[in-house]
N, C-alpha and C positions, 0 to 999 in steps of 0.2 A: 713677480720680480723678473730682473733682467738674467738672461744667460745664454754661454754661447755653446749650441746643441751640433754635435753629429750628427748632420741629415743622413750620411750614407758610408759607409767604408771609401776610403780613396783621402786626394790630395788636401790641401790645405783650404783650397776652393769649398770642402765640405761642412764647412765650419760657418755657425748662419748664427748671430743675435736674433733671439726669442725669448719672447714670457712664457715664464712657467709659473705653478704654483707654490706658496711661500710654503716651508715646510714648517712643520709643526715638530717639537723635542718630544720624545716618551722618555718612559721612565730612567735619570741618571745622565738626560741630555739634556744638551742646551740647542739655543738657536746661536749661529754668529752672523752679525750682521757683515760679511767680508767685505772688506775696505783694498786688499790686495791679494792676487796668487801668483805662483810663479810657476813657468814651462818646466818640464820633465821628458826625457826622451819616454815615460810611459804613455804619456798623454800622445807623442806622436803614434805609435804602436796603436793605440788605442783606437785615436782616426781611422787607421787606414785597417780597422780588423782582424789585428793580429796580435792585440792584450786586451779582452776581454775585462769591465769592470767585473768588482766583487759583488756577489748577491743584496747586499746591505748598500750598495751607491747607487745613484743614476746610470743606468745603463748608456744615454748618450752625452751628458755631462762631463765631461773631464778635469781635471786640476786635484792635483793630492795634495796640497798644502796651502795653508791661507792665515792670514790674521785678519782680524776684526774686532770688533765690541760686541758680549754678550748681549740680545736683545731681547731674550726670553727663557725659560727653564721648564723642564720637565718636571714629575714628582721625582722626591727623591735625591736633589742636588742639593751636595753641599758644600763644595769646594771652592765653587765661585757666584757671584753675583750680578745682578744685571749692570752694565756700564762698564764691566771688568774688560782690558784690553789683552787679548788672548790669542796664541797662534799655535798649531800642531799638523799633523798627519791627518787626513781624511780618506777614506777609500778610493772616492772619485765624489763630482760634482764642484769643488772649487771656481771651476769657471763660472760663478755665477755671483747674486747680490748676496745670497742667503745660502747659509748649509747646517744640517745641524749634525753636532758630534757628541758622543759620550766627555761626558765633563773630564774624564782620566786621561783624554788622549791628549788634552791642551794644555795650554801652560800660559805663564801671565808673562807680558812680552815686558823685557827693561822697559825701565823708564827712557832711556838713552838709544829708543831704536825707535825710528818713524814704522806705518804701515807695510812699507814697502822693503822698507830695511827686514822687517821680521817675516815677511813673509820669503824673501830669501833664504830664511836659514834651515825650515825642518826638516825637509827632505835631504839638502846638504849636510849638515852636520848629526842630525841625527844618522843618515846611512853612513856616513864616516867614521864618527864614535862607536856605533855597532861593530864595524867590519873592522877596526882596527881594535878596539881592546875586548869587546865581548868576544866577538868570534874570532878574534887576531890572534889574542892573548898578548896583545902589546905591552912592554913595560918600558916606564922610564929609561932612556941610555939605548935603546936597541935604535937601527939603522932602518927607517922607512923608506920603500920605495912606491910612490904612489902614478903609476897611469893615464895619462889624460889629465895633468897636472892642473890643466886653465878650465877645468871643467866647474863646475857648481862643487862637486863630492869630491873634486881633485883640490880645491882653495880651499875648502873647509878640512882636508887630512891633511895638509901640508900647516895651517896652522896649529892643528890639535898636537900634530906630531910636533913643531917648536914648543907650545906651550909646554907639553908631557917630557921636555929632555928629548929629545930624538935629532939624530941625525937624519934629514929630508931627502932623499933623492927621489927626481922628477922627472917623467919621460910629458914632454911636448914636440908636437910635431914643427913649430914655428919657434925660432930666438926670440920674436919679440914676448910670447907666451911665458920663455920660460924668464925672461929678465921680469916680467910682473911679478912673476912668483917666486923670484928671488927676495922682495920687499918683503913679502910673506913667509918666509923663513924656508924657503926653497936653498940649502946646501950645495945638493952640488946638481943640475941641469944637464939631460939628453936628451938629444932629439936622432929618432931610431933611422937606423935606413932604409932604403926604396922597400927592405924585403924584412922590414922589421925590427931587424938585429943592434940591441944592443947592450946585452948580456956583459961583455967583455969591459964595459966602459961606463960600469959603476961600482961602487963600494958592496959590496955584499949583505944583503937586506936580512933581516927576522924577519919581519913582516912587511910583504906587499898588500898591497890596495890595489887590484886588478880590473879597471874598469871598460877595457879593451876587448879583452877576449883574446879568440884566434890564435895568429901566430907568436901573437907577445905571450904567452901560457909559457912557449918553450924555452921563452928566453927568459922567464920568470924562474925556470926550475933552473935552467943552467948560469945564472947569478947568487941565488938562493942560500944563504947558509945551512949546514946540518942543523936539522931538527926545526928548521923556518915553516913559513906558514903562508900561504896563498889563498888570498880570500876574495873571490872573484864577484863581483859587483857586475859587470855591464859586459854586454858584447857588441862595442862599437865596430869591430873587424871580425863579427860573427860569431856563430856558433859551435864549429868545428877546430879543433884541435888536435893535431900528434905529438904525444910525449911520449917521453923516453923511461919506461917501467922504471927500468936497472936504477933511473937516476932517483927515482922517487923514493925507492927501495935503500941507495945509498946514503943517501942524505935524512932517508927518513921523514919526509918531508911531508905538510898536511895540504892541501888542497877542497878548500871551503866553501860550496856555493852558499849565497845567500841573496834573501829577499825580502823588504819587510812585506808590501802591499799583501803577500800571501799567507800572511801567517795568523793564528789566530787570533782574535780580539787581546785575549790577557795578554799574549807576547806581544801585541802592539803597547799595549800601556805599560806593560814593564819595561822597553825599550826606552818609552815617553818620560817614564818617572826617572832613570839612570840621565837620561837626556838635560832633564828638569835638576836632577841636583847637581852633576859634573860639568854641565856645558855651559850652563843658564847665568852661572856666577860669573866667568868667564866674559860673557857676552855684554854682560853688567857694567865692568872691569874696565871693556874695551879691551880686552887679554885677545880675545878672538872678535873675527867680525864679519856680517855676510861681504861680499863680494857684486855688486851689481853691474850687469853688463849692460841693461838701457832699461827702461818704466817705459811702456805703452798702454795706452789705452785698452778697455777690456774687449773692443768692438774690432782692434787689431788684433787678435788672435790668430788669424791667418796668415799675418804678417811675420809675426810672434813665432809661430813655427815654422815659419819658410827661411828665417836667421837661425834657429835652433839649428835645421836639417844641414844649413850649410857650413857649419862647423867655426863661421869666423868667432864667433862672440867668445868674452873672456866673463867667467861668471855665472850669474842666474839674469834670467830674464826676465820680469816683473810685468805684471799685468794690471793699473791700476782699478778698483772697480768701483 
């Protein structure tokens, strides 16, 4: 099968079309024949050396999310069937024709969503769902503030949060960003300034979606309502932070790292199965819907991430295979 391999740590350049061998399902897998995946800032991380796949993927393989058509089965499946059109979470190796996953991590794609459409959504709206109502504790009526608004996980929390009752507020770094994500049920729009700030000039949040990192942390906490909840997703503006104890202490306030790719297998598919009955209907509905920033070819992947790294695109980025 076709795939596109990490020859080496480093740029986009490292990224080469190669045959590998087709993988075979064991017991409780299947095979997916992948028809699309889409970019993830882990897959860039991943190139250049510094996220390590999980023991269970291809080590130089990248892509965590994919749809396809079942092609084969393990012992032991019984949830789907061969021909079944199917998309979800994978460790790593998406970037390829072929991957196989435990039958529990997938899910049967609407009828009403092409390849490419579904392969836009798992990583998006399942890390969204997660970080806003599992680890959020979102509820209907509370005031979202989600980060990186035009992002893949920033268009899929800004519709969950319209669908769920919420009031949306959105930090973008660009107007035309955040007028997209107004269509989208984006409330009320910020765009931070040169030094971040822009605490002062939203509605005060329950729950943020902090996909940012850095110095938006502190302007996270000093927006924030007593007894809110910051659920930190991404560190687009790094790793380090200073916050203010007294405030955290004040307000009482929670501060949530999370991650799926790291976690064990069962919390992957119980993620998958909440995904599969609250999100899936929705999607169905057209209530919610992926976001596409452009379809390339699977042979552009280097191109694929060198639009990722540069922050213009609005969306996910699809990789057709």
């Amino acid at each position: 099968m076709r795939a596109i391999a990490i020859t080496r740590p480093g740029g986009p350049d490292t990224l080469a079309l190669v045959e590998k061998p087709l993988p075979e399902p064991s017991r409780g897998e299947v095979r997916v024949r992948v028809r699309a995946t889409a970019i993830n800032r882990a897959d860039l991380l991943q190139r250049m050396g510094a996220y390590p796949a999980p023991t269970d993927a291809p080590p130089d393989v990248p892509g965590l999310e994919i749809a396809g058509e079942v092609d084969a089965l393990g012992p032991g499946v019984e949830r789907l069937a061969i021909g079944d059109r199917v998309f979800g979470l994978v460790g790593g190796g998406g970037y390829a024709e072929a991957v196989v996953s435990h039958e529990r991590a997938l899910a049967k794609i609407p009828a009403n969503l092409s390849f490419e459409e579904a392969a836009a959504v798992p990583e998006a709206f399942i890390t969204a769902h997660d970080a806003m109502v599992e680890r959020g504790g979102f509820q209907g009526g509370d005031t979202l503030l989600v980060s990186a608004a035009g992002s893949g996980v920033g268009t899929a929390a800004i519709q969950l949060g319209r669908a769920f009752g919420a009031t949306v507020v959105g930090t973008a770094r660009t107007q035309d960003k955040l007028d997209r994500c107004k269509a989208l049920g984006l409330d009320v729009g910020v765009i931070p300034d040169d030094a971040g700030r822009f605490a002062s000039r939203v509605p005060p949040p329950a729950v943020i979606v902090e996909l940012v990192g850095g110095a938006y942390l502190a302007e996270d906490l000093r927006c924030l309502q007593p007894l809110g909840r910051i659920v930190l997703v991404g560190l687009l503006a790094g790793a380090k932070a200073e916050l203010d104890l007294g405030m955290v202490l004040q307000k009482r306030a929670q501060v949530i790292g999370t991650v799926l790719r790291a976690r064990p297998l069962e919390q992957k598919l119980a993620a998958m199965r909440t995904f599969e009955a609250q999100v899936v209907p929705l999607l169905a509905r057209g209530a919610v819907k992926p976001i596409i920033d452009v379809v390339m070819p699977l042979a552009d992947a280097a191109k694929a991430h060198e639009r990722m790294a540069s922050n213009a695109g609005f969306g996910k980025i699809v990789l057709q295979v």
